[in-house]
N, C-alpha and C positions, 0 to 999 in steps of 0.2 A: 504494500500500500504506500503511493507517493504519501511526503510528507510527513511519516512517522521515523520517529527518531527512536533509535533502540541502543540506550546508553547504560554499561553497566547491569543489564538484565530487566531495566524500567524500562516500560513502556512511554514515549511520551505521546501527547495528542497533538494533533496538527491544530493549527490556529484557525478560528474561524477565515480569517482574512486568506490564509493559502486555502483553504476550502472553496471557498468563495470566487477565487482565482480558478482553481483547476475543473469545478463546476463550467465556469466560463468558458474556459479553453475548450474543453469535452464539447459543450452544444455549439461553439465555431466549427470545432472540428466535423463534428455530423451534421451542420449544414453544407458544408462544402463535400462531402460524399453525398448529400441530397442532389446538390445539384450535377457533380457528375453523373448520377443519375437517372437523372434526367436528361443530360444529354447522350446517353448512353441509347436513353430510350427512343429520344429523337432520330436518332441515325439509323436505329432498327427500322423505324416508322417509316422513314424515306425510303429504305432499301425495299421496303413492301409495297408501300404505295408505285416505286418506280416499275418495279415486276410485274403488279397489278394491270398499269396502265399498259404498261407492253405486250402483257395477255392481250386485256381486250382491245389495243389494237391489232393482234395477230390474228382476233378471231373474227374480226370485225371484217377485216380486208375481201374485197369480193361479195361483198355481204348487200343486197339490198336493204337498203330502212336500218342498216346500224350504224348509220352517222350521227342519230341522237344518242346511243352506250359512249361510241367514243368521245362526242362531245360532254359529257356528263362522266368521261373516265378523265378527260382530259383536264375538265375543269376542277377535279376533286386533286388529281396531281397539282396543279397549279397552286390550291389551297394548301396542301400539304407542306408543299416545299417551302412556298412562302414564311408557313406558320414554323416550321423547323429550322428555317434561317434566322427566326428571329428567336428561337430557343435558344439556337448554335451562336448566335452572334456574341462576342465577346460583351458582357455588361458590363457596368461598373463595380463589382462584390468585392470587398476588403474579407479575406481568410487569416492574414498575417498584417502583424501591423510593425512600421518601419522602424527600425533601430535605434534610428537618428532621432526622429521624433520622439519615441519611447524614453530616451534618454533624457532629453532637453525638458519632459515634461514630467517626469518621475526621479528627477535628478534634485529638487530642494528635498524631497522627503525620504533620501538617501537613509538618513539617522533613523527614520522613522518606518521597518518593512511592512507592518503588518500594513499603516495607510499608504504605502509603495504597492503592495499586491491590491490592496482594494482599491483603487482608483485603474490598475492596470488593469483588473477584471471588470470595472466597470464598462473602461474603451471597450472591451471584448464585447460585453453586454450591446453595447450603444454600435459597434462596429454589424454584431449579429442584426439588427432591431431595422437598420436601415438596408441591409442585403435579404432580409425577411420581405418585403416589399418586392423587390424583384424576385426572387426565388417564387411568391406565391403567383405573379404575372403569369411566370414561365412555367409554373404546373399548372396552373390555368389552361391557358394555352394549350399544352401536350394534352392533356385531359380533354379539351375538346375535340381536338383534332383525333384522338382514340377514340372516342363515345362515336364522331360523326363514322369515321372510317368502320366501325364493328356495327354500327346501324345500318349502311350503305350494304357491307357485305352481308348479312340479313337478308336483306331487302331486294340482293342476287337472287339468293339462294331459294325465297318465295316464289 
């Protein structure tokens, strides 16, 4: 267990402030495997929507009257990609925070760790709180673009 100290065969307890800290760090840490993710899931979703559209157009071809499937396979890819470019697109999420910074602003309360760790886990907190906002944009998004795509192939398949 981080933060215990085992001195002489005592046990000791970590400080609420390194708690506090390491709680913080943990829930940065599993928002950013959140959002990989998600993008993880994005790329799957493209690679299927593209396979898809290339079905129906291989099946389409020679076809009287299947120019409205391909235009409605074509426009569902369109949606897709669109909506997965903007998951894929780099945002702006803070996972780590800078050195520099870190220093210059936890450098008067040097003498002082326990309000050192808690002000540093607070940035953690406040760093989480504002990439929470895009993170829930972008599973929005995928989410929809899942629901419509497994409604759509349903909707084949009737």
């Amino acid at each position: 267990v981080s933060g215990v100290a085992i001195a002489s065969g005592a046990m000791t307890m970590p400080s609420l402030a390194l708690l506090t800290y390491e709680q913080a760090q943990k829930a940065l840490e599993q928002q950013e495997r959140q959002v990989n993710e998600l993008r993880q899931r994005t790329g799957t979703l493209l690679g299927a929507a593209t396979f898809v559209a290339s079905f129906f157009g291989a099946v389409a071809v020679g076809r009287q009257g299947a120019w409205l499937l391909v235009l409605l396979a074509g426009l569902a890819l369109i949606v897709t990609i669109l909506s997965g470019r903007y998951v894929l697109y780099p945002h702006p999420l803070r996972f780590a925070a800078d050195a520099r910074s870190v220093y210059v602003r936890l450098e008067p309360d040097r003498n002082d760790p326990d309000r050192m760790l808690l002000r540093l886990a607070f940035g953690l907190r406040d760093a989480r709180t504002q990439n929470g906002r895009v993170v829930a944009r972008l599973g929005r998004c995928l989410a929809a673009r899942l629901s419509r795509s497994s409604s759509s192939s349903r909707a084949g398949r009737g």
